[in-house]
DSSP file (Angstrom, degrees, kcal/mol; ACC not computed):
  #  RESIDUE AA STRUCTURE BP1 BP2  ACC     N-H-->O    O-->H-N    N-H-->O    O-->H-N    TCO  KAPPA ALPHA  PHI   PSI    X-CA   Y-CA   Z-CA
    1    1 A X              0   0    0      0, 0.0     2,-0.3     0, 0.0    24,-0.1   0.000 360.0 360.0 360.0 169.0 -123.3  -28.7  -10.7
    2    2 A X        -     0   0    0     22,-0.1    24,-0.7     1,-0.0     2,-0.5  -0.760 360.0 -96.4-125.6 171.1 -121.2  -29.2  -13.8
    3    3 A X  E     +A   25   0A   0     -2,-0.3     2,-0.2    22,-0.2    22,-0.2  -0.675  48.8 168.9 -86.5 126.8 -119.0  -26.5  -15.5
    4    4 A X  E     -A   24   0A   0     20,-3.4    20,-6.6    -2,-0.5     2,-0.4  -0.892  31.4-138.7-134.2 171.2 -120.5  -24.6  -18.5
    5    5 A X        +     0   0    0     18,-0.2    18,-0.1    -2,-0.2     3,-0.1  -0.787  30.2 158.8-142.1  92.3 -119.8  -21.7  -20.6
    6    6 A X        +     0   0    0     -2,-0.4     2,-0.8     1,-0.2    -1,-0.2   0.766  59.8  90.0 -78.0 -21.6 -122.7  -19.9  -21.4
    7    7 A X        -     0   0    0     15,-0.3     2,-1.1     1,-0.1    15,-0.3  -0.698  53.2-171.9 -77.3  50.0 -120.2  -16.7  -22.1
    8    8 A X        +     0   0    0     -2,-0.8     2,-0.6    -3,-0.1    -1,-0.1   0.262  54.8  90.3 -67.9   7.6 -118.9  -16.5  -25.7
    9    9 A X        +     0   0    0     -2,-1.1     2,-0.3    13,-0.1    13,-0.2  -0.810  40.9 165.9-113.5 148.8 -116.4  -13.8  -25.2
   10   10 A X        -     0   0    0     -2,-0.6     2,-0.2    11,-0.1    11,-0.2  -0.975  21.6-138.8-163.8 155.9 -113.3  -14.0  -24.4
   11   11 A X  E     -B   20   0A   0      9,-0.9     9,-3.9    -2,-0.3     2,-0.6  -0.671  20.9-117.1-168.8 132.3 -110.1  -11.3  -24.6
   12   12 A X  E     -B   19   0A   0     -2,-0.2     2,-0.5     7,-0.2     7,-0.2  -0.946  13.1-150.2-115.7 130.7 -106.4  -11.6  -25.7
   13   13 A X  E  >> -B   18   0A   0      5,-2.6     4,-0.6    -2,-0.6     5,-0.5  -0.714  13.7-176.4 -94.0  98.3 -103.9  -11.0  -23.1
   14   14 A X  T >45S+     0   0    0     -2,-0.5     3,-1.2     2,-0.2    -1,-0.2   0.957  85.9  49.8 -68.9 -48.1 -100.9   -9.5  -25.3
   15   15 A X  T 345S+     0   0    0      1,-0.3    -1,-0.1    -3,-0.1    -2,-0.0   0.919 121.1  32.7 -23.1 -77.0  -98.7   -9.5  -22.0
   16   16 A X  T 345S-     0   0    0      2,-0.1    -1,-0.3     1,-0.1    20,-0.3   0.111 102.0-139.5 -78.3   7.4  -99.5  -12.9  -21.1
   17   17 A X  T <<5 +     0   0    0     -3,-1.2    19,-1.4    -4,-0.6     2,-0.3   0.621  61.3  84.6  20.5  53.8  -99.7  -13.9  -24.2
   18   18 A X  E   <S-BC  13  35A   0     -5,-0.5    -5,-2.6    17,-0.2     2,-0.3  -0.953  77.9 -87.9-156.6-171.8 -102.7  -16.3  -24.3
   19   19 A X  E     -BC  12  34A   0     15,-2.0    15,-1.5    -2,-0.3     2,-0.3  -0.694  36.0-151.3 -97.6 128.6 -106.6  -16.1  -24.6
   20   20 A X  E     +BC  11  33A   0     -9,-3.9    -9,-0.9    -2,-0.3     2,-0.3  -0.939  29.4 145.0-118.1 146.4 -109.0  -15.6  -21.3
   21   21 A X  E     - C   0  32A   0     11,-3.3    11,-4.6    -2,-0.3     2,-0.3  -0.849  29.7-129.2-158.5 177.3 -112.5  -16.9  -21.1
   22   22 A X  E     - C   0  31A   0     -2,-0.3   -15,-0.3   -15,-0.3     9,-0.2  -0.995  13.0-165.9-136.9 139.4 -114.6  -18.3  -18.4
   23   23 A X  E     - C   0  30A   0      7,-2.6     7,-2.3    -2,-0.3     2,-0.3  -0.711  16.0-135.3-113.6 164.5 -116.6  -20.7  -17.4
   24   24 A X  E     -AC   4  29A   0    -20,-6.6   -20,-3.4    -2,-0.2     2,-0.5  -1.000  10.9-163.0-138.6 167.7 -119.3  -21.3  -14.4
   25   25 A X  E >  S-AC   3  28A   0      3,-1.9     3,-2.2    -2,-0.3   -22,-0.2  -0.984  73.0 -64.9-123.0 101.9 -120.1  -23.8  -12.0
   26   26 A X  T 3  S-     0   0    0    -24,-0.7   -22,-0.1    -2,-0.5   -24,-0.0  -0.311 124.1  -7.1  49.5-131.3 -123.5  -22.7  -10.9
   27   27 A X  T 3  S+     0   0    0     -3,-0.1     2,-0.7     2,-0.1    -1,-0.2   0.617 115.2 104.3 -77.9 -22.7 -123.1  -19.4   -9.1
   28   28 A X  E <   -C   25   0A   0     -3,-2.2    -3,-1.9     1,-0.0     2,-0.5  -0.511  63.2-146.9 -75.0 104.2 -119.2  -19.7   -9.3
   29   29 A X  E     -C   24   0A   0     -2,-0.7     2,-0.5    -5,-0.2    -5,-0.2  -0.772  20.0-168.7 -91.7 117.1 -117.1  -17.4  -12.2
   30   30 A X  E     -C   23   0A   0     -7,-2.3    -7,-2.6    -2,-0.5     2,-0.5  -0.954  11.5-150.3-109.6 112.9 -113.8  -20.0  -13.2
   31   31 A X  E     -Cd  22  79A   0     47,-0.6    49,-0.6    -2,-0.5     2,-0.3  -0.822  17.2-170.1 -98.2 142.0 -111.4  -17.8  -15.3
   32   32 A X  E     -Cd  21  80A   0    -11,-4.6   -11,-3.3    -2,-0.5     2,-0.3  -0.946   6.8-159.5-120.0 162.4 -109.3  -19.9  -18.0
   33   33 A X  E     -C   20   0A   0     47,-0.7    49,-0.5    -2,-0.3     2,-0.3  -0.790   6.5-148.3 -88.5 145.7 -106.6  -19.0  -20.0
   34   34 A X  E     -C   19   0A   0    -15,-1.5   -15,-2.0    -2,-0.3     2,-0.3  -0.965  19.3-135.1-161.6  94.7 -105.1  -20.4  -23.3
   35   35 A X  E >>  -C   18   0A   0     47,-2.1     3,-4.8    -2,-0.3     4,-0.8  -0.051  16.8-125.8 -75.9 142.6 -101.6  -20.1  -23.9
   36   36 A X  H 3> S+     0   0    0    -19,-1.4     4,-1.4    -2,-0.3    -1,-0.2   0.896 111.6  54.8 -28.3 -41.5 -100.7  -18.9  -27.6
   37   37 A X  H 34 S+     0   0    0      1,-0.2     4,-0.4     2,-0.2    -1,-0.2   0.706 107.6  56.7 -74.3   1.3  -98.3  -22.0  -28.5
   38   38 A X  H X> S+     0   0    0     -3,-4.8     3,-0.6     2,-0.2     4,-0.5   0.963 101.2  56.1 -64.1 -62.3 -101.6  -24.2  -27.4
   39   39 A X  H 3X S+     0   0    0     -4,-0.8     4,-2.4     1,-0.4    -2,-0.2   0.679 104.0  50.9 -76.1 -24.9 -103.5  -22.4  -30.0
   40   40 A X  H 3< S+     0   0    0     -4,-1.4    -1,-0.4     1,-0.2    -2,-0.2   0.895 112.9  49.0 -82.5 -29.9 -100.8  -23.4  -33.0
   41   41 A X  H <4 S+     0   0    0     -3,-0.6    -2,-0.2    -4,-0.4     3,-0.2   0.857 114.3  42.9 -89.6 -19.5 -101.2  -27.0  -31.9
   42   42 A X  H  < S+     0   0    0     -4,-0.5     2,-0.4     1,-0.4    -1,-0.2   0.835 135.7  16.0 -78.4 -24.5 -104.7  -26.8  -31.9
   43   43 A X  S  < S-     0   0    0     -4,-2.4    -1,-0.4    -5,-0.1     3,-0.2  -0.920  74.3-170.7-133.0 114.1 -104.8  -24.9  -35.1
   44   44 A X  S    S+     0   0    0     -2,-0.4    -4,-0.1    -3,-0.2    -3,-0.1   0.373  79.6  49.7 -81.6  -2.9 -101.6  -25.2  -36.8
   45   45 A X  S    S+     0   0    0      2,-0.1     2,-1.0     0, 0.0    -1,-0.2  -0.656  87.7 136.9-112.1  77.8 -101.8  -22.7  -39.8
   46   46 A X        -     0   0    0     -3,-0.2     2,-0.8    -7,-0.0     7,-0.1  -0.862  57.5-107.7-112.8 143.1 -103.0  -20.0  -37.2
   47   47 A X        -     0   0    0     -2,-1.0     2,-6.6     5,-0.2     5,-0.3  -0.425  17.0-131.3 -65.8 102.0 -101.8  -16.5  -37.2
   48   48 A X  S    S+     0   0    0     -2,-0.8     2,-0.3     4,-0.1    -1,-0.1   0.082  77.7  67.8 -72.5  54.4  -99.6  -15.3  -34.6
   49   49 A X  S  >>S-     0   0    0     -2,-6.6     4,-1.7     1,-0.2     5,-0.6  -0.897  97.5 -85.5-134.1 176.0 -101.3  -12.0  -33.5
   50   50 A X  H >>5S+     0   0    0     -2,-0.3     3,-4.7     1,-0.2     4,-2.0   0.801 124.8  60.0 -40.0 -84.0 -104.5  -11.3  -31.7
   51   51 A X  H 3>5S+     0   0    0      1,-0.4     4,-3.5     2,-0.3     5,-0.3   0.662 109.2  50.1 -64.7 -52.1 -106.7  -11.3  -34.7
   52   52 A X  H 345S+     0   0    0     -5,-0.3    -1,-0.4     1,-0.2    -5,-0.2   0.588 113.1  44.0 -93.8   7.5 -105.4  -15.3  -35.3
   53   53 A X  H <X5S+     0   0    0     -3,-4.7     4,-1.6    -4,-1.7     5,-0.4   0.604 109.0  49.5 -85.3 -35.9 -105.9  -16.4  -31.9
   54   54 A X  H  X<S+     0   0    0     -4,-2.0     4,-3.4    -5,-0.6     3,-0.2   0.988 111.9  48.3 -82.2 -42.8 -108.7  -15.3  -31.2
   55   55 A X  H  X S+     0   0    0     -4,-3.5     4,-0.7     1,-0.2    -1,-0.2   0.841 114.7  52.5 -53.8 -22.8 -110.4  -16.7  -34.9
   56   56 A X  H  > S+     0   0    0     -5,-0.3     4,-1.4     2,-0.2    -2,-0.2   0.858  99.6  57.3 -97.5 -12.6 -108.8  -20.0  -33.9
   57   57 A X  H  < S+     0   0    0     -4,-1.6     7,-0.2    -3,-0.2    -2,-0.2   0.945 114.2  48.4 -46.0 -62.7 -110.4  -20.1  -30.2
   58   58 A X  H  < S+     0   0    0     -4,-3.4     3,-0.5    -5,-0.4    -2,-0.2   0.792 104.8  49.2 -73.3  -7.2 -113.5  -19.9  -32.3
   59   59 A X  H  < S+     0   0    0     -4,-0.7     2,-1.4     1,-0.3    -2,-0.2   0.884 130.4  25.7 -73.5 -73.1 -112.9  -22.5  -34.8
   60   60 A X  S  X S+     0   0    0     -4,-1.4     4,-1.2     1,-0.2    -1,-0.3  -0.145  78.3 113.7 -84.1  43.8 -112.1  -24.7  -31.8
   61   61 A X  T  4  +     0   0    0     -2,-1.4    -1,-0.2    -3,-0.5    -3,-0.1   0.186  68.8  67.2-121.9  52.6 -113.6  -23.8  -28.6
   62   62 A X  T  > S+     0   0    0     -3,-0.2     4,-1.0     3,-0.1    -1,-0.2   0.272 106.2  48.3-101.0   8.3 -115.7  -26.6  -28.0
   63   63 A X  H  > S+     0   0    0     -3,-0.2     4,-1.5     2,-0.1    -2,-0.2   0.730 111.7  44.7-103.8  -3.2 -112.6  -28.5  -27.7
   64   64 A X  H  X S+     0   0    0     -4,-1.2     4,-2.5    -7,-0.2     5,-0.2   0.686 103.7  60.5 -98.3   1.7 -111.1  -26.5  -25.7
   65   65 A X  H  > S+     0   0    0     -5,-0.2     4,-1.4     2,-0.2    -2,-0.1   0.866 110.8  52.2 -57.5 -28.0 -114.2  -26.0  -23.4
   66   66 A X  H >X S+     0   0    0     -4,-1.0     4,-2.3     2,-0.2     3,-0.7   0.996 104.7  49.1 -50.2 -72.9 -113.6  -29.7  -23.1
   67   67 A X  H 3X S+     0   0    0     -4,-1.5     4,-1.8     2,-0.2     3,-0.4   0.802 115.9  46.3 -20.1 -64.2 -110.0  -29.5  -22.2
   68   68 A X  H 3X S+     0   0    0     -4,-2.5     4,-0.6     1,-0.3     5,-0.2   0.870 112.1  50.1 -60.6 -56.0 -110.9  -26.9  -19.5
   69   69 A X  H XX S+     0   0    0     -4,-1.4     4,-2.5    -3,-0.7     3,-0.9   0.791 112.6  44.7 -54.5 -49.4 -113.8  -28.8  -18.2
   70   70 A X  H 3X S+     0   0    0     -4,-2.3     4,-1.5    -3,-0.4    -1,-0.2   0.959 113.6  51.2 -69.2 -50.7 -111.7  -32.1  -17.9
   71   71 A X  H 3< S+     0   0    0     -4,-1.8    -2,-0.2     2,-0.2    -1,-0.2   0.531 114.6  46.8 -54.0 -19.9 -108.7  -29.8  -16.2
   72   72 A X  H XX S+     0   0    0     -3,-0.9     4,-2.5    -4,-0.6     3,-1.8   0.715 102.9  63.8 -95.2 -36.2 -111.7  -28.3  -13.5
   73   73 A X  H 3< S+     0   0    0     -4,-2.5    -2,-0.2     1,-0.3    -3,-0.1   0.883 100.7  52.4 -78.7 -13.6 -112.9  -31.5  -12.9
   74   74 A X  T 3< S-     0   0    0     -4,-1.5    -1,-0.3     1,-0.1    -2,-0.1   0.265 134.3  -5.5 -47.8  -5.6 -109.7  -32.4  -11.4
   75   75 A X  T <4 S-     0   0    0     -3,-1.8    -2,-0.2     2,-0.1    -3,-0.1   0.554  75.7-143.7-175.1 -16.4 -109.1  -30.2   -9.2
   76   76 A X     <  +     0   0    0     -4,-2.5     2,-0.1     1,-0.1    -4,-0.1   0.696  38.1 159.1 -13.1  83.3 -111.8  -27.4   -9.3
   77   77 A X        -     0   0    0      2,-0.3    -1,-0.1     1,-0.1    -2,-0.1  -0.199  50.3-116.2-100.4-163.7 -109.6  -24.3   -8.5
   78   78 A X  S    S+     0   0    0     -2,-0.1   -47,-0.6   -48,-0.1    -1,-0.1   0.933  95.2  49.7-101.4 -53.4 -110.8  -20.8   -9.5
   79   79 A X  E     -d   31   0A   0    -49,-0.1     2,-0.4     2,-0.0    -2,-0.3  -0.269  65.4-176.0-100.6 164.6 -107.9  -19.9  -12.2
   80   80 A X  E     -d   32   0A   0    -49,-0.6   -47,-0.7     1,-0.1    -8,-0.0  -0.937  11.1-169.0-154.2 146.2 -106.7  -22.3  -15.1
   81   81 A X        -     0   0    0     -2,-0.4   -47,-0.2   -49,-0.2   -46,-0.1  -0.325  14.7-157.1-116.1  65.0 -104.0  -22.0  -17.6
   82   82 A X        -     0   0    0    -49,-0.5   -47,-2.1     1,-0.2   -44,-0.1  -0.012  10.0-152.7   5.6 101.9 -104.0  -24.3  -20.3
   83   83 A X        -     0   0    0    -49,-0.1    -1,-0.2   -45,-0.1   -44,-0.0   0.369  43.2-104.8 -72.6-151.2 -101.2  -25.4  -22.4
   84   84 A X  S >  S+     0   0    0    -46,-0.1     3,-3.1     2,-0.1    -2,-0.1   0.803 121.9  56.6 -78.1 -57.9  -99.9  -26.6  -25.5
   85   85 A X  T 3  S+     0   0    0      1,-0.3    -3,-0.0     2,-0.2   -47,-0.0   0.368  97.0  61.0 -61.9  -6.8  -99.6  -30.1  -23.2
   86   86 A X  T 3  S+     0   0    0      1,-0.3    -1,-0.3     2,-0.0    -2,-0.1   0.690 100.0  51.6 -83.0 -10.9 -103.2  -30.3  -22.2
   87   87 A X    <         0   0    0     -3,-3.1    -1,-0.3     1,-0.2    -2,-0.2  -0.171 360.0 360.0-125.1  32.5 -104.4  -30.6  -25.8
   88   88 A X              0   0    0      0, 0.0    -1,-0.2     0, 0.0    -3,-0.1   0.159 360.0 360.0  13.0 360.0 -101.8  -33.6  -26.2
């Protein structure tokens, strides 16, 4: 089965300072993460609080649903955290 993300919500970690979402593989819940300096390199005028990560996860997340999906298929662990250095 291939990784999808039927799951449009996704929650900003101020601690951890990045964006969590999920994906599944079949029956199988894959949490990802997105750290905040990603989100400026994906988005570069984005605003650095919640409010402007999380609108720029929505501009862009079918590229990073890619990213994550290319990063699962590698390796297909449970957790993922996703830099600035995946989106290269």
């Amino acid at each position: 089965m291939s990784l999808t993300f039927p799951n449009s919500s996704r929650s900003y970690d101020v601690a951890g300072q990045r964006i969590r979402f999920v994906g599944h593989d079949g029956m199988f819940q894959i949490s990802f993460s997105v750290a905040a300096d990603a989100m400026t390199r994906i988005q570069p005028n984005t605003a650095a609080d919640e409010a402007g990560y999380l609108a720029a996860f929505d501009r862009s997340s079918s590229t990073i649903h890619d990213v994550a999906a290319k990063a699962y298929g590698r390796t297909h662990k449970s957790l993922y955290v996703l830099t600035a250095a995946d989106f290269g």
